[in-house]
C-alpha positions as protocol buffer text, in pm:
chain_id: "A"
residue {
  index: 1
  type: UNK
  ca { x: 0 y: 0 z: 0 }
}
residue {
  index: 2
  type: UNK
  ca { x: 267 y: 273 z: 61 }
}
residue {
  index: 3
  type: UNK
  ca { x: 429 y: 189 z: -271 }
}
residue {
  index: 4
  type: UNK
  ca { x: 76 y: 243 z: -401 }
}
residue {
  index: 5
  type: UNK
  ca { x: 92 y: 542 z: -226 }
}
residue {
  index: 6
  type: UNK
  ca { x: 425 y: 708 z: -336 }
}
residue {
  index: 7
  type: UNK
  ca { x: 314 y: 608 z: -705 }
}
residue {
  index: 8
  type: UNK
  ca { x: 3 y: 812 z: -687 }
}
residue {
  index: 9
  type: UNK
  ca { x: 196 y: 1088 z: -516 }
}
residue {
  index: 10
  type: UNK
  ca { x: 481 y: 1051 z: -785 }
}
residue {
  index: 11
  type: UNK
  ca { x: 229 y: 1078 z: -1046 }
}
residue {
  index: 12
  type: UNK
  ca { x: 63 y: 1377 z: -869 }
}
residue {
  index: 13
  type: UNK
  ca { x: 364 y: 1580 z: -850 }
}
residue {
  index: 14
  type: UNK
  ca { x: 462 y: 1534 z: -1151 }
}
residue {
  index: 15
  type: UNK
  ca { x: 169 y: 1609 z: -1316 }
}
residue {
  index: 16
  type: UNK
  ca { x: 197 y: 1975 z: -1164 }
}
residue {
  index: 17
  type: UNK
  ca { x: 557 y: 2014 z: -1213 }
}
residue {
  index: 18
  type: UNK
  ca { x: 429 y: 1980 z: -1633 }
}
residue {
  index: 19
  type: UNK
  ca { x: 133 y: 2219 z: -1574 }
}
residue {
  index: 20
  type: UNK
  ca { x: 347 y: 2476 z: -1452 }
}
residue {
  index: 21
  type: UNK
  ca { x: 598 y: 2444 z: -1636 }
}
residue {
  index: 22
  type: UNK
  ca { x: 348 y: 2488 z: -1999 }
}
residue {
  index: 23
  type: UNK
  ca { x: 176 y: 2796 z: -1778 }
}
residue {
  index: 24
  type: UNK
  ca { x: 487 y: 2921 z: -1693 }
}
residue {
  index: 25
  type: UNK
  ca { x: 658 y: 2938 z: -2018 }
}
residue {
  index: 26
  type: UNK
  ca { x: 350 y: 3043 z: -2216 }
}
residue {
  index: 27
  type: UNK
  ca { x: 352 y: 3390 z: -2009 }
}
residue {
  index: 28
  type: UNK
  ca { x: 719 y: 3451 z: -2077 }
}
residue {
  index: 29
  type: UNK
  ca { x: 944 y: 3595 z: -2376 }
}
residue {
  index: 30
  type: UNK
  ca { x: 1202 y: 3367 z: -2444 }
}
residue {
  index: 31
  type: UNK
  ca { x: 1538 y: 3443 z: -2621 }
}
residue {
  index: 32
  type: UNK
  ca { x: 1769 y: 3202 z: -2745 }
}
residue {
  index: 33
  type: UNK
  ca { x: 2125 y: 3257 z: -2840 }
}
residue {
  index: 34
  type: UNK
  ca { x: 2321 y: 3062 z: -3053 }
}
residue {
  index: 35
  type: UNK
  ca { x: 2078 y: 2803 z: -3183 }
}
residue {
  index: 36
  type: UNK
  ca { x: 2312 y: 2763 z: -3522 }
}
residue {
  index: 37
  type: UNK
  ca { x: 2546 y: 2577 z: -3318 }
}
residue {
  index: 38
  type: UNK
  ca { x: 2312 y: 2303 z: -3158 }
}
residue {
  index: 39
  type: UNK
  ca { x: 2117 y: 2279 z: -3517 }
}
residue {
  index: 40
  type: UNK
  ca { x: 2361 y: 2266 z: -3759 }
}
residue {
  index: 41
  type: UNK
  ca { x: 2410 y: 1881 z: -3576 }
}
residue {
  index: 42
  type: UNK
  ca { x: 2064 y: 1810 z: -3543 }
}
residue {
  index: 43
  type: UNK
  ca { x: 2009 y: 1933 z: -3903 }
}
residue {
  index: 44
  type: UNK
  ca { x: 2269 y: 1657 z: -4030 }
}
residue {
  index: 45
  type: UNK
  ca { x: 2115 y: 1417 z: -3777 }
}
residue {
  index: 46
  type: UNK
  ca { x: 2417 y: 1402 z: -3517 }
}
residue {
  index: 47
  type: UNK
  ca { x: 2360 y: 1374 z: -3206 }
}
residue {
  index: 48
  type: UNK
  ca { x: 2494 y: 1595 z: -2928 }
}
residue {
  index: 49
  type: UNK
  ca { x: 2547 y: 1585 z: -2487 }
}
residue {
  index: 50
  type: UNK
  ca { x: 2305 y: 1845 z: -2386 }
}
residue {
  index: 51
  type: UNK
  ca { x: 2523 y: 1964 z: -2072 }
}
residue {
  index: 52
  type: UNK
  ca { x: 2337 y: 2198 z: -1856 }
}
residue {
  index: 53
  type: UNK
  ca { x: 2384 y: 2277 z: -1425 }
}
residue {
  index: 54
  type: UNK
  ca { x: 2125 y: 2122 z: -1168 }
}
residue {
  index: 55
  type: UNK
  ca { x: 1998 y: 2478 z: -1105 }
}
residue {
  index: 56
  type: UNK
  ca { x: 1899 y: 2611 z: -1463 }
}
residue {
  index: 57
  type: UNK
  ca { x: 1719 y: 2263 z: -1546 }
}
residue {
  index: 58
  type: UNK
  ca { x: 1369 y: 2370 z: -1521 }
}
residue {
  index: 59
  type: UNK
  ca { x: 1314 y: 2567 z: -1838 }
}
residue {
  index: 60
  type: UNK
  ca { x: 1531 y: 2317 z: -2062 }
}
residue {
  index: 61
  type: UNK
  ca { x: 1233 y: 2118 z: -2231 }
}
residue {
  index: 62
  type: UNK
  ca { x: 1170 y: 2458 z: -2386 }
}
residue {
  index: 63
  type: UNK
  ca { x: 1440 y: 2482 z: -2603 }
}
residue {
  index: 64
  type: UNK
  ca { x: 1464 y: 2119 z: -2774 }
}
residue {
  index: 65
  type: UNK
  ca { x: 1396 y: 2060 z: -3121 }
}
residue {
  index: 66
  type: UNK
  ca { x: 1603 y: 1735 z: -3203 }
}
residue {
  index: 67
  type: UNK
  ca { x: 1447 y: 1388 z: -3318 }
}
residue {
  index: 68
  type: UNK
  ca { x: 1482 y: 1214 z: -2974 }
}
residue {
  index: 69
  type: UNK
  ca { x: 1661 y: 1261 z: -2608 }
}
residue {
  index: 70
  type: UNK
  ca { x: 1734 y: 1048 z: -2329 }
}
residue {
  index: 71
  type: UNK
  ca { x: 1832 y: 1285 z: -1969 }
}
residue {
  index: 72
  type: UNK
  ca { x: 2001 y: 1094 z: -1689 }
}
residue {
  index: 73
  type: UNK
  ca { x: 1755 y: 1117 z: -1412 }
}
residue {
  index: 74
  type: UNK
  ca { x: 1866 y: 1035 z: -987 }
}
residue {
  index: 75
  type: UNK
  ca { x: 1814 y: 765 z: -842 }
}
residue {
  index: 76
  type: UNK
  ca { x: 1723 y: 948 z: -578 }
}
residue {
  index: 77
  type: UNK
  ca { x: 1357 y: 963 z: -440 }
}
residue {
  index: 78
  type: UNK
  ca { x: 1275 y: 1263 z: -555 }
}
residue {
  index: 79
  type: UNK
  ca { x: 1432 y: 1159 z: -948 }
}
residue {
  index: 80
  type: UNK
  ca { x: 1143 y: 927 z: -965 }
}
residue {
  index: 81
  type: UNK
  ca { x: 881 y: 1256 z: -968 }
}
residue {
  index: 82
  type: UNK
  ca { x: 1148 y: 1432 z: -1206 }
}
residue {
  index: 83
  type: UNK
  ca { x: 1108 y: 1089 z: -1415 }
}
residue {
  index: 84
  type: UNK
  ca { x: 776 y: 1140 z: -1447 }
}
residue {
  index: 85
  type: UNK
  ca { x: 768 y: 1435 z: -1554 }
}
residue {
  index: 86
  type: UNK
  ca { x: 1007 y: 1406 z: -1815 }
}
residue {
  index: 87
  type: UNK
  ca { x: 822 y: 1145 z: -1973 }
}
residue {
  index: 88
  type: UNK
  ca { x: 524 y: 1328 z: -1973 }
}
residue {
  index: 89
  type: UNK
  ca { x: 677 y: 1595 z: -2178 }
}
residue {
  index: 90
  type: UNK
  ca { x: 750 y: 1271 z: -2436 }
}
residue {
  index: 91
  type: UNK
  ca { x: 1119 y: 1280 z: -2363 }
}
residue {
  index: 92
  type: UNK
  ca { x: 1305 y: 947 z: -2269 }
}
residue {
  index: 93
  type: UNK
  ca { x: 1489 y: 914 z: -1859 }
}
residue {
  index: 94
  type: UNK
  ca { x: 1781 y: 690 z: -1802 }
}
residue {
  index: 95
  type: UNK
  ca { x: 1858 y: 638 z: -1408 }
}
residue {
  index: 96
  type: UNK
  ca { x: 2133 y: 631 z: -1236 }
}
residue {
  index: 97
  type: UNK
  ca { x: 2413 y: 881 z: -1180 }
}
residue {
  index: 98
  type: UNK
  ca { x: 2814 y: 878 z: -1089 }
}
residue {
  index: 99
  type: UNK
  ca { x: 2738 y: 790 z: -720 }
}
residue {
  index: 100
  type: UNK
  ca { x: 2435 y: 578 z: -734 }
}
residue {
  index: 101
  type: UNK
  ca { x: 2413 y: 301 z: -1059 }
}
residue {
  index: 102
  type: UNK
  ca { x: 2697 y: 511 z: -1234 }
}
residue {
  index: 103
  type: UNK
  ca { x: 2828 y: 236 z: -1453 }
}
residue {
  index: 104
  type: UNK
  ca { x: 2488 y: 55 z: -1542 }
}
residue {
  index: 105
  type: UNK
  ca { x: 2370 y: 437 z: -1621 }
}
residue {
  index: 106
  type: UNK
  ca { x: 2701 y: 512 z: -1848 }
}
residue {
  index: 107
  type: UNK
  ca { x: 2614 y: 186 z: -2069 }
}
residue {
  index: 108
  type: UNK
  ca { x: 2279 y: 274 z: -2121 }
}
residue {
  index: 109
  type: UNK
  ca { x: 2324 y: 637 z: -2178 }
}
residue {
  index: 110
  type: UNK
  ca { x: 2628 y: 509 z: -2448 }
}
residue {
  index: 111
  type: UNK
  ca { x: 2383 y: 255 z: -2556 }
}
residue {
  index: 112
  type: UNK
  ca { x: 2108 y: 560 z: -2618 }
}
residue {
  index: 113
  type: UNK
  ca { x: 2399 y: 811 z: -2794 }
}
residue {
  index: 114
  type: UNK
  ca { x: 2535 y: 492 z: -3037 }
}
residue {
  index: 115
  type: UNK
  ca { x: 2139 y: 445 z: -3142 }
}
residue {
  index: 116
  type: UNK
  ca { x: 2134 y: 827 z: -3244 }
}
residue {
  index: 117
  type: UNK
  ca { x: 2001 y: 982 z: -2903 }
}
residue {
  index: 118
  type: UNK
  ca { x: 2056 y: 1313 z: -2840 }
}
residue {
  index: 119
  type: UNK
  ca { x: 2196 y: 1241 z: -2397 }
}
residue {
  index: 120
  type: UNK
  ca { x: 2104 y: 1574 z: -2162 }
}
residue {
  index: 121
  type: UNK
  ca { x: 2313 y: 1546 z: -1872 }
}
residue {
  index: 122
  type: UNK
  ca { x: 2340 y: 1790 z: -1515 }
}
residue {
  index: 123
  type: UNK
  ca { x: 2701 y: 1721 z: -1454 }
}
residue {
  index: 124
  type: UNK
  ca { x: 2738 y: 1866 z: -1097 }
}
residue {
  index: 125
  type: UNK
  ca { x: 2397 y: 1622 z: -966 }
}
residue {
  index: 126
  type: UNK
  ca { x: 2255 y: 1477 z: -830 }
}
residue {
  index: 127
  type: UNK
  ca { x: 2388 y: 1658 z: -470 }
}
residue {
  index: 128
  type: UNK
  ca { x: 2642 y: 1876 z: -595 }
}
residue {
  index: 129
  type: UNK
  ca { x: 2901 y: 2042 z: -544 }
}
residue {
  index: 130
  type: UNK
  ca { x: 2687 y: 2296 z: -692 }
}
residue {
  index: 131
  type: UNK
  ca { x: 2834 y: 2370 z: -1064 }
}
residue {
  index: 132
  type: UNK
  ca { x: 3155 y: 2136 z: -1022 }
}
residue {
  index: 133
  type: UNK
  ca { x: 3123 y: 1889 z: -1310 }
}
residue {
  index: 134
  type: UNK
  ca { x: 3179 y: 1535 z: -1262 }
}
residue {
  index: 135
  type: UNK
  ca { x: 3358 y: 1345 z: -1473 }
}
residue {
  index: 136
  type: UNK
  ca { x: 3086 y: 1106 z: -1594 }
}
residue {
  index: 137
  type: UNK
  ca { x: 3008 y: 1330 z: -1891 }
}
residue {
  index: 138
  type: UNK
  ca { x: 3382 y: 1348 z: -2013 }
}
residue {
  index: 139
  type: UNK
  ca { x: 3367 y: 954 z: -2046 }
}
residue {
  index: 140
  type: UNK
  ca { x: 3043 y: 981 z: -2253 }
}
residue {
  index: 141
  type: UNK
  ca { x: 3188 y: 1220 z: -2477 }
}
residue {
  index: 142
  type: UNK
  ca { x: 3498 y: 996 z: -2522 }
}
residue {
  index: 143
  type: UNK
  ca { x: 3350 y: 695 z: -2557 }
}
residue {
  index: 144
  type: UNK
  ca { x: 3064 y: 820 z: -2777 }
}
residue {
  index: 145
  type: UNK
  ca { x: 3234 y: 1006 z: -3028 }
}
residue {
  index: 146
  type: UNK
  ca { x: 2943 y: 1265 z: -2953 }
}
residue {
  index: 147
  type: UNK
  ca { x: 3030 y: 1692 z: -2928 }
}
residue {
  index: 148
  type: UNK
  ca { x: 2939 y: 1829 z: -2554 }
}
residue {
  index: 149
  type: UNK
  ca { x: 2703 y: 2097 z: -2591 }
}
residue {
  index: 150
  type: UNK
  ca { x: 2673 y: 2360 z: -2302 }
}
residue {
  index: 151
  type: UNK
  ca { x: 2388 y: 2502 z: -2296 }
}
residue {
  index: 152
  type: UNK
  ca { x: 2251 y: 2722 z: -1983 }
}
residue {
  index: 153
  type: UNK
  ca { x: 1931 y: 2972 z: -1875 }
}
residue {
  index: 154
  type: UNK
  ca { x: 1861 y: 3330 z: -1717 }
}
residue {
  index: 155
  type: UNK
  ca { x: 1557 y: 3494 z: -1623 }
}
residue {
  index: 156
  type: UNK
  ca { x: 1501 y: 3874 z: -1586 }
}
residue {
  index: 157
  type: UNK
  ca { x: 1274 y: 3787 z: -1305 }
}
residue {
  index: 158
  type: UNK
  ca { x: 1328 y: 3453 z: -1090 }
}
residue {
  index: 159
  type: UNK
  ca { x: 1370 y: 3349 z: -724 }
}
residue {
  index: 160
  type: UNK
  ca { x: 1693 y: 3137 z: -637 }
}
residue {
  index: 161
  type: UNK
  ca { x: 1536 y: 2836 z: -481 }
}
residue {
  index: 162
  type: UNK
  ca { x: 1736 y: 2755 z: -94 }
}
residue {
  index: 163
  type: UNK
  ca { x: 1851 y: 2463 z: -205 }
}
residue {
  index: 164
  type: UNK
  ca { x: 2242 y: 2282 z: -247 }
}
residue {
  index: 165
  type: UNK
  ca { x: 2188 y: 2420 z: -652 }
}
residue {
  index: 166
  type: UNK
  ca { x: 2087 y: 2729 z: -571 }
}
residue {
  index: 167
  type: UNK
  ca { x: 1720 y: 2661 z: -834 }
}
residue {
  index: 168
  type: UNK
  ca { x: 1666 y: 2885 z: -1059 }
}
residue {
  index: 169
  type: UNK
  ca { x: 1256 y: 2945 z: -1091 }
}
residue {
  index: 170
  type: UNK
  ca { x: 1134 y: 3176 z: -1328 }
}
residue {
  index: 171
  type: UNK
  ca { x: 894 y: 3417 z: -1210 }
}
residue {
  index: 172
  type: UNK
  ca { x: 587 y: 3436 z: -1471 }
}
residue {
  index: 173
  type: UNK
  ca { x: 541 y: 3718 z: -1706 }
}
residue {
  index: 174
  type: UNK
  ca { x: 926 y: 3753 z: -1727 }
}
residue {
  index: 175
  type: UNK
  ca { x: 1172 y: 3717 z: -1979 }
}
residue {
  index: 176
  type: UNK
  ca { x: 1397 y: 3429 z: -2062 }
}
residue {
  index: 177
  type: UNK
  ca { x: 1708 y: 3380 z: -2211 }
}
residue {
  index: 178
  type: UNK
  ca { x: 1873 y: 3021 z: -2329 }
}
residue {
  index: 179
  type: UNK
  ca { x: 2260 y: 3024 z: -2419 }
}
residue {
  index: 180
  type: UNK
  ca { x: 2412 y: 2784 z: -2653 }
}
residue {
  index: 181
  type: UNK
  ca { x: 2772 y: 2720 z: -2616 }
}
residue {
  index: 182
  type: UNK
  ca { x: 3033 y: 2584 z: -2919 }
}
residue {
  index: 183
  type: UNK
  ca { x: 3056 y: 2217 z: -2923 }
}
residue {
  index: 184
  type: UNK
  ca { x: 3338 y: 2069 z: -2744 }
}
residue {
  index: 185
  type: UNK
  ca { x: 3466 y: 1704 z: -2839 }
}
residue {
  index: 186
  type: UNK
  ca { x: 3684 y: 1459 z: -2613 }
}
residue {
  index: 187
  type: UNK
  ca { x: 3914 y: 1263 z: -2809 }
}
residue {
  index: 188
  type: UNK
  ca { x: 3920 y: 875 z: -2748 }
}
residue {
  index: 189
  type: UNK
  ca { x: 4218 y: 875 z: -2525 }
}
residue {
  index: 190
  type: UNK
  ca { x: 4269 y: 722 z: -2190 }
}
residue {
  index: 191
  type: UNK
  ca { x: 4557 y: 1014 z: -2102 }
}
residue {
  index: 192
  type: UNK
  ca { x: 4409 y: 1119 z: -1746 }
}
residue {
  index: 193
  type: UNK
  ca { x: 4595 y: 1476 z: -1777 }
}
residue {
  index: 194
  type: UNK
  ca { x: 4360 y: 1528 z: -2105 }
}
residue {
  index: 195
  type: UNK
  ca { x: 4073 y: 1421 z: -2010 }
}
residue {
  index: 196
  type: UNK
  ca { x: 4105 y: 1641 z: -1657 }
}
residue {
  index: 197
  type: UNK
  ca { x: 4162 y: 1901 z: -1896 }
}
residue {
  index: 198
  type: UNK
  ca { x: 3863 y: 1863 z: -2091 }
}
residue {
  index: 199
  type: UNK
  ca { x: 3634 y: 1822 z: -1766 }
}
residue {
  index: 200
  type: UNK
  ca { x: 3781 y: 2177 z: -1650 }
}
residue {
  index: 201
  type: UNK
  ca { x: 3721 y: 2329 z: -2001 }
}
residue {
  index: 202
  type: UNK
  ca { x: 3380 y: 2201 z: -2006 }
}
residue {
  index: 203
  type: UNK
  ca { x: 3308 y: 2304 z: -1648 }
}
residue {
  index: 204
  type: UNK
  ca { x: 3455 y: 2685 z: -1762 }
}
residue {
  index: 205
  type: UNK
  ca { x: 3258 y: 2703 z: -2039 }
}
residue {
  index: 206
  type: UNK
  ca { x: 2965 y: 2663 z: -1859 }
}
residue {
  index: 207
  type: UNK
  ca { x: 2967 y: 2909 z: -1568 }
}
residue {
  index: 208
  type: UNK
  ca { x: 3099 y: 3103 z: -1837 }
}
residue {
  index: 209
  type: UNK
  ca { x: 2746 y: 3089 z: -2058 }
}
residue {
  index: 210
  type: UNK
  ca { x: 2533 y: 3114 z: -1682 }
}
residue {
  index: 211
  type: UNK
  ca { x: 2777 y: 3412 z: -1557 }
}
residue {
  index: 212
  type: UNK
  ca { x: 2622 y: 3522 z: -1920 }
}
residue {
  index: 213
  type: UNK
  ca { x: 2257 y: 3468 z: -1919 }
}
residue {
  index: 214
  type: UNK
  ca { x: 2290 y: 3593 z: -1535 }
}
residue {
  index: 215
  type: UNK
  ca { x: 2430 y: 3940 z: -1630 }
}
residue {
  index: 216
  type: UNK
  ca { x: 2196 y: 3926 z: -2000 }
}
residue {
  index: 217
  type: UNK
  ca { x: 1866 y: 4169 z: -1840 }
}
residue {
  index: 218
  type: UNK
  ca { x: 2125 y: 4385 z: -1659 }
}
residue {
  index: 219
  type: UNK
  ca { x: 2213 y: 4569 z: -1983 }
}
């Protein structure tokens, strides 16, 4: 019965976190920079990592137009809700992350980017450190063959959720901005010096787009 119970709830929550998400978005102006360099891949059907921060997740579903994405979802209680509602906005979940069912999560998200899946991935969840990225996504990249894509979101208007990602929640009626970064590729190495160097470009790159979008309605 309390299994019952936590599915109902899941389902519940979930259900919400959709409907205001759709209300949400539909009341804002939304900007997006840089959408040459994410489409020019899914144009020539290529798939891409979709590499965004814990905090700035909420308003991703927004701004994807490719053929077909899977997004690493906790294992954590509350990644079940987040599950949910992923799949209710038609996209695909894979569980597991670098501290809980890491490697059985890495061969199916590798499994999902060698069938042609675009792969979203928060590197710094699912507990943080708050916009350190782990190194889960650098192995992807490697192993896949597929670019990293940075991509991150601002709001003119939002509260900053107290929580270890610091949330970002759009306030309605505001404006929005989404910021693309250039593709970044790992090489299929196993040189630990490289590939510590491509996890600390990749992290740069993206507090470098969210110092961005942060600073974009103070102009």
């Amino acid at each position: 019965m309390r299994w019952y119970k936590r599915q109902i709830f899941s389902e519940i929550i979930s259900f919400l976190i959709i409907l205001v998400l759709r209300t949400i978005s539909r009341s804002m102006t939304l900007t997006e920079l840089h959408p040459e360099r994410v489409q020019n891949f899914w144009e020539s059907n290529k798939n891409v990592i979709l590499s965004l921060w814990h905090g700035r997740l909420f308003m991703i579903p927004n701004i994807y137009r490719g053929k077909g994405i899977k997004i690493l979802i906790s294992r954590h209680g509350d990644g079940d809700v987040i599950a949910r509602a992923i799949q209710g906005l038609g996209f695909g979940a894979i569980r597991g992350s670098t501290t809980r069912g890491g490697f059985s999560a890495l061969r199916n998200l590798l499994k999902a980017a060698n069938n042609g899946y675009d792969i979203a991935i928060t590197p710094d969840g699912p507990r943080g450190p708050r916009q350190k990225l782990q190194g889960g996504i650098i192995q992807l990249a490697r192993l896949s063959g597929a670019p990293i894509l940075p991509i991150s979101f601002g709001a003119s208007r939002k509260k900053i959720l107290k929580s270890w990602d610091s949330f970002l929640f759009p306030i309605p009626f505001s404006r929005g901005v989404f910021l693309w970064g250039e593709p970044i590729y790992v090489d299929n190495r196993k040189d630990a010096a490289y590939l510590e160097e491509k996890r600390l470009e990749v992290e740069n790159k993206m507090n470098e787009i969210t110092e961005t979008v942060d600073n974009y309605f103070q102009n």
